[in-house]
C-alpha positions as CSV (number, residue, x, y, z in Angstrom):
1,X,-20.4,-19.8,9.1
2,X,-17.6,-22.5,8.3
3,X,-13.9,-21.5,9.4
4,X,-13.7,-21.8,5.8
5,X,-15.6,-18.6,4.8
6,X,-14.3,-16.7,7.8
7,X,-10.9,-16.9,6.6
8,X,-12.1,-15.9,3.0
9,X,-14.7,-12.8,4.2
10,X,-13.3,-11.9,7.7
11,X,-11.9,-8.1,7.2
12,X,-8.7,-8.7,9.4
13,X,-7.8,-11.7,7.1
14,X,-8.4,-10.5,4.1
15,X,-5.9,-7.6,4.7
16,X,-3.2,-9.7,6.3
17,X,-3.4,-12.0,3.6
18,X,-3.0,-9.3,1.3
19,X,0.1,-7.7,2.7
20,X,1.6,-10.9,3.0
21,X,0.6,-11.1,-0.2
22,X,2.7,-8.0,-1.6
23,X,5.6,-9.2,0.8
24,X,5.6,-12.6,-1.1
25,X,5.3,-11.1,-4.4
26,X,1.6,-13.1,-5.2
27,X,0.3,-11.7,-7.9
28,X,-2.5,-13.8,-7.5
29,X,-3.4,-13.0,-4.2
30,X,-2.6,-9.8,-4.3
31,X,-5.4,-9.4,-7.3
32,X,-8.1,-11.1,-5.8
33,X,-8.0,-9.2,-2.7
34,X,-9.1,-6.2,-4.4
35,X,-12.6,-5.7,-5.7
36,X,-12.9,-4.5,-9.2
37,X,-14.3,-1.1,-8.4
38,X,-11.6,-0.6,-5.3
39,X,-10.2,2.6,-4.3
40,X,-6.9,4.1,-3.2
41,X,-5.9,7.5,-1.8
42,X,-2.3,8.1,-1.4
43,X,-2.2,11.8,0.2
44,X,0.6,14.2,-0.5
45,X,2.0,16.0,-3.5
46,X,4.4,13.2,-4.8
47,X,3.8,11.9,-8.7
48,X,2.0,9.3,-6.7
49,X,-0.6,11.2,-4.6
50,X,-4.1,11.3,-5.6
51,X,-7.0,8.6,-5.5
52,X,-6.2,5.7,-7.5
53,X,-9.8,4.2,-9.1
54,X,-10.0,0.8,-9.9
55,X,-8.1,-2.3,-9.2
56,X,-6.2,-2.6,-12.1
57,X,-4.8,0.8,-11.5
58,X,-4.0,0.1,-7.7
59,X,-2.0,-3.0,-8.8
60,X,-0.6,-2.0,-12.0
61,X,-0.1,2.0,-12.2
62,X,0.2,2.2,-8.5
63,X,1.5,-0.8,-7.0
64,X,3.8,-1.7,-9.6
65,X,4.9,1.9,-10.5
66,X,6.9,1.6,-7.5
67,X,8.7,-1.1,-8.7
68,X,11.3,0.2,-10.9
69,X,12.1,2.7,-7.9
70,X,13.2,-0.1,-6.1
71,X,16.5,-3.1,-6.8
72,X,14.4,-6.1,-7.3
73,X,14.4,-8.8,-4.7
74,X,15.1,-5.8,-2.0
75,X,11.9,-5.5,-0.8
76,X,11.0,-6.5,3.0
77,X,7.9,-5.5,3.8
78,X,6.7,-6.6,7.6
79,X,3.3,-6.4,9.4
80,X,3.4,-4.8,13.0
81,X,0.0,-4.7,13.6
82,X,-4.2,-4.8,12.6
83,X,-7.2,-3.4,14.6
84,X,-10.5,-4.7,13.2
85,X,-14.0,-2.6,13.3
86,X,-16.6,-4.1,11.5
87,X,-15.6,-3.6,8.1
88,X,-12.7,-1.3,8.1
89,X,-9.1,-2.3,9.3
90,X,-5.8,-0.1,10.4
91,X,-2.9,-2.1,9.5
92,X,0.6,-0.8,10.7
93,X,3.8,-2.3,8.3
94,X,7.2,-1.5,7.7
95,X,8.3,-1.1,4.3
96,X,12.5,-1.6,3.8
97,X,14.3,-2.0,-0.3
98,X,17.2,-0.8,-2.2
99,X,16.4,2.0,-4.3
100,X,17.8,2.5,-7.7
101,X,19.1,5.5,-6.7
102,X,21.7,4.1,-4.0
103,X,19.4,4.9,-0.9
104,X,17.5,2.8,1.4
105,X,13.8,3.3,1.6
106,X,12.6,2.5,5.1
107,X,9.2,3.3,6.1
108,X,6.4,2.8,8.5
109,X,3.3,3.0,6.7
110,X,-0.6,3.1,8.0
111,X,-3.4,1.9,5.6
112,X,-7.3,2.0,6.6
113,X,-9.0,-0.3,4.7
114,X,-12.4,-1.2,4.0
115,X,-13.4,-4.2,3.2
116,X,-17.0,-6.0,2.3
117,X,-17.9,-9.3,0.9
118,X,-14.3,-10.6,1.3
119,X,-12.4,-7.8,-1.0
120,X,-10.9,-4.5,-0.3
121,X,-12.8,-1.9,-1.5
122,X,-10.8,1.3,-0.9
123,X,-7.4,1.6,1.4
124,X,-6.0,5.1,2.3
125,X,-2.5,5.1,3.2
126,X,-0.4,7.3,5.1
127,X,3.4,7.5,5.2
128,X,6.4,9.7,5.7
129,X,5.6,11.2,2.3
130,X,8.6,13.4,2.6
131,X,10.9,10.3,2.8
132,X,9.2,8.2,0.2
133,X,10.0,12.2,-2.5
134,X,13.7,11.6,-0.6
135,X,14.1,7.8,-1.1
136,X,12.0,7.2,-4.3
137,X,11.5,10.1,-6.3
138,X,14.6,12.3,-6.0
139,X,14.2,14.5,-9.0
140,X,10.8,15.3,-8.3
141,X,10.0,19.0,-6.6
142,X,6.8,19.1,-4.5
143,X,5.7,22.6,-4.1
144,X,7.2,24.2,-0.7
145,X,4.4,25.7,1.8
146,X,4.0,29.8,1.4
147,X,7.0,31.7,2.8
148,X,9.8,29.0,2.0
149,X,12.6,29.7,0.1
């Protein structure tokens, strides 16, 4: 396999590529990582949360439905770390922006992704949901667990 390839196919590069990617703001990039059919589950009960299908939903209802959330040109988004299995890789990053609401969103997200023949087939995230309803989405009312006034 030429060093070539590897840095095209190998899982671990094609997902630090990618966030770097979304911390550089390449479009490009950040659409050709993805593989048409690709997947991704956001868990929680924010307007966000469900299973995204497809990657022109990840990058356009998903992705950049964040967007206007956030003061453009605030975003910082840093990678702490990878581990690589095979196919599937954990990466660890900060997220830090402005909101448009006057707050700072600061979170430490986890994403497991899966990736084959060089793209990402389906990412599941996890973050401090309850901060991202805080930061980002202030007027919206997740239902409270049984018991809660």
């Amino acid at each position: 396999m030429s060093t070539t390839m590897s840095t095209t196919t190998d899982p671990r590069t094609v997902v630090t590529r990618y966030i770097e990617a979304v911390r550089d703001g390449d479009a490009g990039v950040i659409h050709d990582s993805f593989a048409e059919d690709a997947t991704w589950h956001y868990p929680g009960s924010l307007p966000i949360s469900k299973v995204w299908h497809g990657r022109d939903a990840i990058i356009n209802d998903f992705l950049g439905g964040m967007g206007p959330a956030l003061v453009p040109g605030s975003l910082e988004i840093v990678l702490v770390s990878t581990i690589a299995e095979r196919d599937r890789v954990v990466a660890e990053w900060t997220s830090r922006a402005t909101t448009v609401h006057g707050s700072t969103y600061d979170n430490r997200c986890v994403g497991i992704f899966t990736v084959r023949d060089g793209k990402i087939t389906s990412v599941i995230e996890y973050a401090d949901t309850h901060h991202v309803a805080a930061a980002l989405f202030p007027d919206h009312h997740a239902p409270r667990p049984a018991g809660e006034v």
